[in-house]
N, C-alpha and C positions, 0 to 999 in steps of 0.2 A: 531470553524469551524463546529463541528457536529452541534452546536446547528441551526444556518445557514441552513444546511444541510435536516436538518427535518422540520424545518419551511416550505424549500422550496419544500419540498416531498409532504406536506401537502396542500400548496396553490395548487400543481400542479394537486392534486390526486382530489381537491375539483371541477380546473376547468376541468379535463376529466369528473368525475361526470353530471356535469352541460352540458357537450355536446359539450365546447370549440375546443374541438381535432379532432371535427365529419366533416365529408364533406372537409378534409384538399385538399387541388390539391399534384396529386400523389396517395391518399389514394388507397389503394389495389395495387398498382404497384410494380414492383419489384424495388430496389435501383439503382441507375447507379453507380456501385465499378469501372467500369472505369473511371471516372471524376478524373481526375489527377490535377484539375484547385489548388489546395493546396501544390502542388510538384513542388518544385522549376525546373523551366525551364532546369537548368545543370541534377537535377540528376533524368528527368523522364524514361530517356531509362534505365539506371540502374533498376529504380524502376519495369521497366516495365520486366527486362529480370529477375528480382529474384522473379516478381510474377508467369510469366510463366513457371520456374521452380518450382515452389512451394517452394520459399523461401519469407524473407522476411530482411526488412533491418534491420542492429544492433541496432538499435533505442528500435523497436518494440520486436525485441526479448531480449534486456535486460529492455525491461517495464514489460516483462512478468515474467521475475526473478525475479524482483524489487514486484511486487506482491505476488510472492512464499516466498520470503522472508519474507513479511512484516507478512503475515499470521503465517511462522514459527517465526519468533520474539516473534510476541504477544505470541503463544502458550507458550514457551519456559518462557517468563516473568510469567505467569499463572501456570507453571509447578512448577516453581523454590519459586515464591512466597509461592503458597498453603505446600510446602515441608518446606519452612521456618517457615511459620505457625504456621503449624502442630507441626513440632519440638519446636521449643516454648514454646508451650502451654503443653506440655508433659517435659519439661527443668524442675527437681525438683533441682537442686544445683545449685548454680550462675556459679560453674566450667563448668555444662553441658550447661547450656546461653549461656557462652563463646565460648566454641563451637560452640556452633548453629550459634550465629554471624559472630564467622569465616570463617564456612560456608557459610553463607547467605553472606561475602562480597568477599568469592572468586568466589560465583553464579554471583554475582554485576559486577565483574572482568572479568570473559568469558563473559555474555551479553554484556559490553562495548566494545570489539575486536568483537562481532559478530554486534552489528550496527556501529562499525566504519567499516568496511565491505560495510553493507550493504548501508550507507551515501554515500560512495564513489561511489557506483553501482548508487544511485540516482544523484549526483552530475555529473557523467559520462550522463548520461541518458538525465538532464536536457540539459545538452550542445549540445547534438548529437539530439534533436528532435528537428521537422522541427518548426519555427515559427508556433504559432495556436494550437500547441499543448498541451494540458494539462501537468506542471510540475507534476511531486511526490514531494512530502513534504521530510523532513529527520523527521529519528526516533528519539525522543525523548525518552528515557529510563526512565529518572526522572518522566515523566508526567504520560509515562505508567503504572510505579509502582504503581502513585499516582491513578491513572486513576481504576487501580486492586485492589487498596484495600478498595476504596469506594464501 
């Protein structure tokens, strides 16, 4: 998907260059955030009385956890790897290895309970947002590992 990702960064960034994005209709106006034409018919007056309190529906506010998270995961995989590392490479007796391993698979063991957590916050997430709307992917742990030590 990254790879995708940055292709499409790059095509996009070449045609604003070239002037594709210039003279768009709307350009300089301000957005219409009232256009509801995306909100299902049943729940616009809802939608409409938790914007007018400045709130927002559970959709949106558990995409915004689901983000908080995702950031702390990575971290937390980043944290725990470089400590495994480290130790490692400092392991002079296969006794202290052993250790380090044990460690490193009860590290393995809390990040597994913290994206099964957090899968389920996406899982939820994907179900409760409206049609049209962007899914969250689930965390991969395995990938990220792999992802962090290249």
């Amino acid at each position: 998907m990254d790879k995708w990702q940055s292709e499409l960064d790059r095509q996009l960034e070449k045609l604003r260059q070239e002037g594709a994005f210039d003279n768009l209709p709307g350009m300089g106006k301000p957005l219409n955030l009232a256009d509801e034409s995306h909100v299902p018919q049943e729940l616009r007056m809802a939608y409409r009385i938790l914007h007018d309190n400045d709130m927002a529906p559970d959709w949106i506010m558990l995409g915004k956890d689901i983000e908080q998270s995702t950031k702390n995961l990575r971290q937390s995989v980043i944290r725990h790897l470089r400590q495994y590392q480290d130790a490692l490479a400092k392991a002079s007796t296969p006794e202290h290895r052993q250790n380090v391993e044990r460690v490193w698979m009860h590290a393995q063991h809390e990040l597994r309970s913290q994206v099964k957590a957090h899968n389920n916050m996406v899982l939820n997430f994907n179900l409760k947002a409206p049609a049209g709307i962007r899914h969250h992917i689930l965390f991969d742990l395995e990938h990220e590992i792999a992802r962090q030590k290249s």
